[in-house]
KOLDREN-827444 format. One record per residue: residue in three letters; x, y, z of N, C-alpha, C in turn. Coordinates in nm, 3 decimals. Layout:
N
+------+---------+---------+---------+---------+---------+---------+---------+---------+---------+
! code !    n.px !    n.py !    n.pz !   ca.px !   ca.py !   ca.pz !    c.px !    c.py !    c.pz !
+------+---------+---------+---------+---------+---------+---------+---------+---------+---------+
!  ala !       X !       Y !       Z !       X !       Y !       Z !       X !       Y !       Z !
...
+------+---------+---------+---------+---------+---------+---------+---------+---------+---------+
//
This chain:
98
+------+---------+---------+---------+---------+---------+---------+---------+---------+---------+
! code !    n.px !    n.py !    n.pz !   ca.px !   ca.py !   ca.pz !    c.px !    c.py !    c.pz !
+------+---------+---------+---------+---------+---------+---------+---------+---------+---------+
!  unk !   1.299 !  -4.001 !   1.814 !   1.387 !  -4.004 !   1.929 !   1.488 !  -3.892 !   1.912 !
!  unk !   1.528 !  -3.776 !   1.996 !   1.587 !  -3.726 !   2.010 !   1.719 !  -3.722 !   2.020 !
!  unk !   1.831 !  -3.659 !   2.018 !   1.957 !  -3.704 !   1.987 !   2.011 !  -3.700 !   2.169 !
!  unk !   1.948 !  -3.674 !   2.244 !   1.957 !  -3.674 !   2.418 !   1.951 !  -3.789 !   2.443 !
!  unk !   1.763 !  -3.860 !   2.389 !   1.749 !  -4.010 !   2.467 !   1.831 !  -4.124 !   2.409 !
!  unk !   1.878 !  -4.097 !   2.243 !   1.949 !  -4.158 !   2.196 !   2.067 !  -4.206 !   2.270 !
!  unk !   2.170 !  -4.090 !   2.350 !   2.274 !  -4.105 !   2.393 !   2.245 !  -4.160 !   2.530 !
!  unk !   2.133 !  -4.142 !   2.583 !   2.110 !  -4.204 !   2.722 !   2.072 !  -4.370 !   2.664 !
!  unk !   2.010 !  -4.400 !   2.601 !   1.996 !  -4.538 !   2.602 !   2.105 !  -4.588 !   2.535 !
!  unk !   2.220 !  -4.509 !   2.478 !   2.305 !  -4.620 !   2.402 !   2.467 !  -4.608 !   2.503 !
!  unk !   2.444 !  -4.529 !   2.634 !   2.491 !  -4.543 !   2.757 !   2.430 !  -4.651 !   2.799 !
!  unk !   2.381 !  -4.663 !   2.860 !   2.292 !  -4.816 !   2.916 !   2.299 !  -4.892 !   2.885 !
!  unk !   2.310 !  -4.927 !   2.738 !   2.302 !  -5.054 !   2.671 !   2.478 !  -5.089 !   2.678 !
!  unk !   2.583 !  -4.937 !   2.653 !   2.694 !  -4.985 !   2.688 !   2.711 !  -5.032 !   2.864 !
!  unk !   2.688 !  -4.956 !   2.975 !   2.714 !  -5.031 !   3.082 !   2.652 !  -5.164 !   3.099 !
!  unk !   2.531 !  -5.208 !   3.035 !   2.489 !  -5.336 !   3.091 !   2.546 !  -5.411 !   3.011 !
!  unk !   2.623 !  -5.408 !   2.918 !   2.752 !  -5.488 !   2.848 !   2.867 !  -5.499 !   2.892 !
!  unk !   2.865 !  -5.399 !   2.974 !   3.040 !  -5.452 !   3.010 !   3.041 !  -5.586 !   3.103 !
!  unk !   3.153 !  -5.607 !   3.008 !   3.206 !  -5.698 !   3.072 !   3.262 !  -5.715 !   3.251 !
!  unk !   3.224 !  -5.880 !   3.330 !   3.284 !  -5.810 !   3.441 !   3.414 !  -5.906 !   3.468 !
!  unk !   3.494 !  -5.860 !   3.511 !   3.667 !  -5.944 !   3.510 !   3.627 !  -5.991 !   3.634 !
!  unk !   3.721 !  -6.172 !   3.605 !   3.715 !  -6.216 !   3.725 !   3.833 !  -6.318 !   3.777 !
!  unk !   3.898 !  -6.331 !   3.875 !   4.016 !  -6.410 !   3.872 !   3.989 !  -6.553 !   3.932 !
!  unk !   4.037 !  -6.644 !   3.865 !   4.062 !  -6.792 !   3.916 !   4.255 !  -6.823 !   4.008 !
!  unk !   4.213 !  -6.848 !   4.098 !   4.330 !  -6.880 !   4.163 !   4.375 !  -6.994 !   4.225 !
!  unk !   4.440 !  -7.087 !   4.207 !   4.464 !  -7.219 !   4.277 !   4.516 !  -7.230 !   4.371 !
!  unk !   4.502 !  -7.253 !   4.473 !   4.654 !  -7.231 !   4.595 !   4.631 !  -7.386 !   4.685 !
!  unk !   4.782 !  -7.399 !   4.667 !   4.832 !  -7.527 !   4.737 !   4.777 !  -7.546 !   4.886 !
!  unk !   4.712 !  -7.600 !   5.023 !   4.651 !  -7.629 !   5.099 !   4.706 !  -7.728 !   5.122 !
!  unk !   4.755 !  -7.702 !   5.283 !   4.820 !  -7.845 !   5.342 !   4.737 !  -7.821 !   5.445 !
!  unk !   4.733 !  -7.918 !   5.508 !   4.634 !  -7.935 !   5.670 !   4.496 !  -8.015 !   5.646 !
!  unk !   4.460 !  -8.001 !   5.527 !   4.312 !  -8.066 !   5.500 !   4.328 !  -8.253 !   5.513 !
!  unk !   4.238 !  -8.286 !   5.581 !   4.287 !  -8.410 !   5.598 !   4.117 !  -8.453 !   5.564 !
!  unk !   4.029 !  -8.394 !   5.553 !   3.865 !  -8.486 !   5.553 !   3.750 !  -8.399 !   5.483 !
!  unk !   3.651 !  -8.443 !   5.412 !   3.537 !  -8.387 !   5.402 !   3.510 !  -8.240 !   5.489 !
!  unk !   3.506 !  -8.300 !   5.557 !   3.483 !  -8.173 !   5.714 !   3.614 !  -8.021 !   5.701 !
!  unk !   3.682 !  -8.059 !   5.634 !   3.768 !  -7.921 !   5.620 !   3.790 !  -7.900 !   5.455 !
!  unk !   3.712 !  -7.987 !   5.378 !   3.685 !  -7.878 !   5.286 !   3.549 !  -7.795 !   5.316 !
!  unk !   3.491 !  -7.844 !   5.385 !   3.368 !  -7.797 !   5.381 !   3.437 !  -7.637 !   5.485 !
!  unk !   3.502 !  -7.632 !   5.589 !   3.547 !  -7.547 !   5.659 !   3.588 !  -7.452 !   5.579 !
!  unk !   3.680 !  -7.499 !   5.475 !   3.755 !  -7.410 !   5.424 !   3.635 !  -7.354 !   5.322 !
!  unk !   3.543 !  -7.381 !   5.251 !   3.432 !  -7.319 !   5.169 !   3.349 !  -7.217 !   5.230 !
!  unk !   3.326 !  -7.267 !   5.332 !   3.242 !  -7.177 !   5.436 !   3.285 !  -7.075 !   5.449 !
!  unk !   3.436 !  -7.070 !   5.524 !   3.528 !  -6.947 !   5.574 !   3.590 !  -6.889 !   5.436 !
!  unk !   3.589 !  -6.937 !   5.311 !   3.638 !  -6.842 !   5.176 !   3.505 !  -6.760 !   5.141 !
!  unk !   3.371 !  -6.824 !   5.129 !   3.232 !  -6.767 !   5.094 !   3.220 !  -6.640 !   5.184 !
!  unk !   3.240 !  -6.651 !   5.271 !   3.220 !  -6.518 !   5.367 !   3.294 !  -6.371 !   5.326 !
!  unk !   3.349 !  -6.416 !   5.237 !   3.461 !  -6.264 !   5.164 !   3.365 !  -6.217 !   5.048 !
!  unk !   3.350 !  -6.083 !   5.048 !   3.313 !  -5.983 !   4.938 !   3.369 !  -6.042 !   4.833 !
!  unk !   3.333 !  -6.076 !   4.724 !   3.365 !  -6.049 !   4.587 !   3.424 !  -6.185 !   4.542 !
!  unk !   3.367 !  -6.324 !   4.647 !   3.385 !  -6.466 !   4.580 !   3.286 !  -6.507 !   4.506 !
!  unk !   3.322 !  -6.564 !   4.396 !   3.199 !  -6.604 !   4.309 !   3.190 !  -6.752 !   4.337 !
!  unk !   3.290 !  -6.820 !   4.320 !   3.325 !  -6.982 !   4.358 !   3.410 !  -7.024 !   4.401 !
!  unk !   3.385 !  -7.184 !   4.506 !   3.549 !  -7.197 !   4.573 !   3.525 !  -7.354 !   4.539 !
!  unk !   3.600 !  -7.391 !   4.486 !   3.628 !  -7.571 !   4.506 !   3.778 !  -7.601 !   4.637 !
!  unk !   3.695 !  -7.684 !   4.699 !   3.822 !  -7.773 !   4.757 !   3.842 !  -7.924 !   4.780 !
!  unk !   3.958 !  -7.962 !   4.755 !   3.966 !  -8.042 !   4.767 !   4.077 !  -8.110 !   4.816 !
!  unk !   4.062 !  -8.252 !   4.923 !   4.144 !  -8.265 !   5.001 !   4.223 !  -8.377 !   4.960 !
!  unk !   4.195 !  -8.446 !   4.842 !   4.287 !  -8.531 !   4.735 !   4.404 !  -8.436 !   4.676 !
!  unk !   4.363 !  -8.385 !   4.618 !   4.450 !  -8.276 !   4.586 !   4.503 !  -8.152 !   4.625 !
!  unk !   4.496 !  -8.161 !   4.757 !   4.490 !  -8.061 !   4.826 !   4.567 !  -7.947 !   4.799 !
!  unk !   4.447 !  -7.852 !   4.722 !   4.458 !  -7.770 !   4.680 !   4.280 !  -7.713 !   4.664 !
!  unk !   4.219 !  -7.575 !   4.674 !   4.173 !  -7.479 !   4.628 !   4.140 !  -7.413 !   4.537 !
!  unk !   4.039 !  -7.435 !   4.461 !   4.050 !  -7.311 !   4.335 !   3.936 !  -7.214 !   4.374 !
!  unk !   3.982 !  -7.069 !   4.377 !   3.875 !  -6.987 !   4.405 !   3.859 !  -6.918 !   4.317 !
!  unk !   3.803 !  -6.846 !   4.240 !   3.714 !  -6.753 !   4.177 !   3.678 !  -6.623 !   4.191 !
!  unk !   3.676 !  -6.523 !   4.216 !   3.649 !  -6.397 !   4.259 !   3.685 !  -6.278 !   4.170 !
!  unk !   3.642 !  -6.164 !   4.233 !   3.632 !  -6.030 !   4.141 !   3.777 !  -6.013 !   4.205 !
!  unk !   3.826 !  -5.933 !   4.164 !   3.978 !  -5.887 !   4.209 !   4.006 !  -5.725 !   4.272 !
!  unk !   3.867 !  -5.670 !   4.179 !   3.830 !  -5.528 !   4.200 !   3.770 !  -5.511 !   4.376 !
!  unk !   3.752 !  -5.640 !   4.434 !   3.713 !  -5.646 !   4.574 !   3.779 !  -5.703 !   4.652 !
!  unk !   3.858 !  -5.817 !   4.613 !   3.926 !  -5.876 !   4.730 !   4.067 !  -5.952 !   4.677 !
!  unk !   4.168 !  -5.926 !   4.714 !   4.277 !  -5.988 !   4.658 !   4.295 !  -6.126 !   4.671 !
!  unk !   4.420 !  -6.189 !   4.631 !   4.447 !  -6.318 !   4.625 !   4.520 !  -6.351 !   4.761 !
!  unk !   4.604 !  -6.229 !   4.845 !   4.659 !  -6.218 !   4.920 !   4.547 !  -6.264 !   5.015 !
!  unk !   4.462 !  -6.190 !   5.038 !   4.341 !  -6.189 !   5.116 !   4.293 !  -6.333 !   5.157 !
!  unk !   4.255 !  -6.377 !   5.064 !   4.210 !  -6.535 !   5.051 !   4.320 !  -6.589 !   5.059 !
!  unk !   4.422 !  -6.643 !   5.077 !   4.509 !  -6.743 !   5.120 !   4.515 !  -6.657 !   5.287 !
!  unk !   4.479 !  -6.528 !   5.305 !   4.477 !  -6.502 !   5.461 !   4.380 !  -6.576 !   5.564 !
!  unk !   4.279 !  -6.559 !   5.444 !   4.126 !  -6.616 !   5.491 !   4.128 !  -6.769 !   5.551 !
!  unk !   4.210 !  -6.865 !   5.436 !   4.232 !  -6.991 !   5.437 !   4.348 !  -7.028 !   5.555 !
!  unk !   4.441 !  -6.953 !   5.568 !   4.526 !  -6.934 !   5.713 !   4.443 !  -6.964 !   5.827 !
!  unk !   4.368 !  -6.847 !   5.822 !   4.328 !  -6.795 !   5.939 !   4.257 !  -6.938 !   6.005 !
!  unk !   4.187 !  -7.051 !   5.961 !   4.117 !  -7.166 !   5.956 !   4.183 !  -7.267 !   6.006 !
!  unk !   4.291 !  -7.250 !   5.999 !   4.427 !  -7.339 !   6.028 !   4.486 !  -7.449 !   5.916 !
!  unk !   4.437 !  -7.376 !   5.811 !   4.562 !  -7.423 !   5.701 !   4.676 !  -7.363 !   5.631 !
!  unk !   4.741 !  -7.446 !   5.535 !   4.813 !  -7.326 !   5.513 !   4.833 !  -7.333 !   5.340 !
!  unk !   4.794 !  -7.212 !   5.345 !   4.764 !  -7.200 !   5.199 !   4.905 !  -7.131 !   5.101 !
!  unk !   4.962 !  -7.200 !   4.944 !   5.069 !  -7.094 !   4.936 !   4.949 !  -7.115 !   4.723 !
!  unk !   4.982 !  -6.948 !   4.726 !   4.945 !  -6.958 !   4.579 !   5.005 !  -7.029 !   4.494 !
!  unk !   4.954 !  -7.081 !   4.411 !   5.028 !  -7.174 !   4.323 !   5.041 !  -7.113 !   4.163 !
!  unk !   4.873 !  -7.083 !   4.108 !   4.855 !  -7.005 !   4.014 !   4.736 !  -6.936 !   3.989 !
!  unk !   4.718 !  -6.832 !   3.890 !   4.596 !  -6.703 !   3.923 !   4.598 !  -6.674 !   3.712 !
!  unk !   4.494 !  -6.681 !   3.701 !   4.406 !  -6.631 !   3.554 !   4.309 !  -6.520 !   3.553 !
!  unk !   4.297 !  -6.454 !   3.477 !   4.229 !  -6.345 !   3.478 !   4.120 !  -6.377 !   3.350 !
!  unk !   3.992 !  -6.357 !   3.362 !   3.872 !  -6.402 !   3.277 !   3.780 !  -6.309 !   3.276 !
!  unk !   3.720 !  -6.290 !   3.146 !   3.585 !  -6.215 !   3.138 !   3.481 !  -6.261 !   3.124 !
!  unk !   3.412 !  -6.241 !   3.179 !   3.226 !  -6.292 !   3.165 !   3.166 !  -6.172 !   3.131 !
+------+---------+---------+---------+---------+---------+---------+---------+---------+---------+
//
């Protein structure tokens, strides 16, 4: 192996390692009163670039979403969750690698 393909495959092997960052965010949700608007509110968060997961729930009404950060902010998603007719205020946000 040449000292060329060497550096091309031990490029590769570094990008398909990196790591990819991802943020968890909780945000407080008032308005949810039933099954039927968490399900609203999952639907209308899934539709954004760069969500990986959304829990909701209307016991606790509150949200935890999941997403890349490199695509869509936190701002964004409590806009998203607005826009639905709730009202969303951040509560708290973690940053994680997979």
């Amino acid at each position: 192996m040449n000292h060329f393909n060497f550096m091309a495959l031990f490029f590769i092997s570094s990008v398909s390692l990196a790591k990819e960052q991802t943020k968890t965010c909780i945000y407080d949700v008032s308005g949810m009163t039933c099954a039927s608007c968490e399900l609203t509110l999952r639907v209308a968060v899934n539709k954004l670039d760069g969500i990986s997961e959304i829990k909701a729930s209307t016991g606790k009404k509150s949200a935890t979403v999941v997403f890349n950060p490199k695509k869509i902010t936190s701002e964004k998603i409590a806009e998203k969750i607005n826009s639905v007719g709730y009202q969303a205020k951040l509560n708290k946000c973690q940053k994680q690698e997979t």
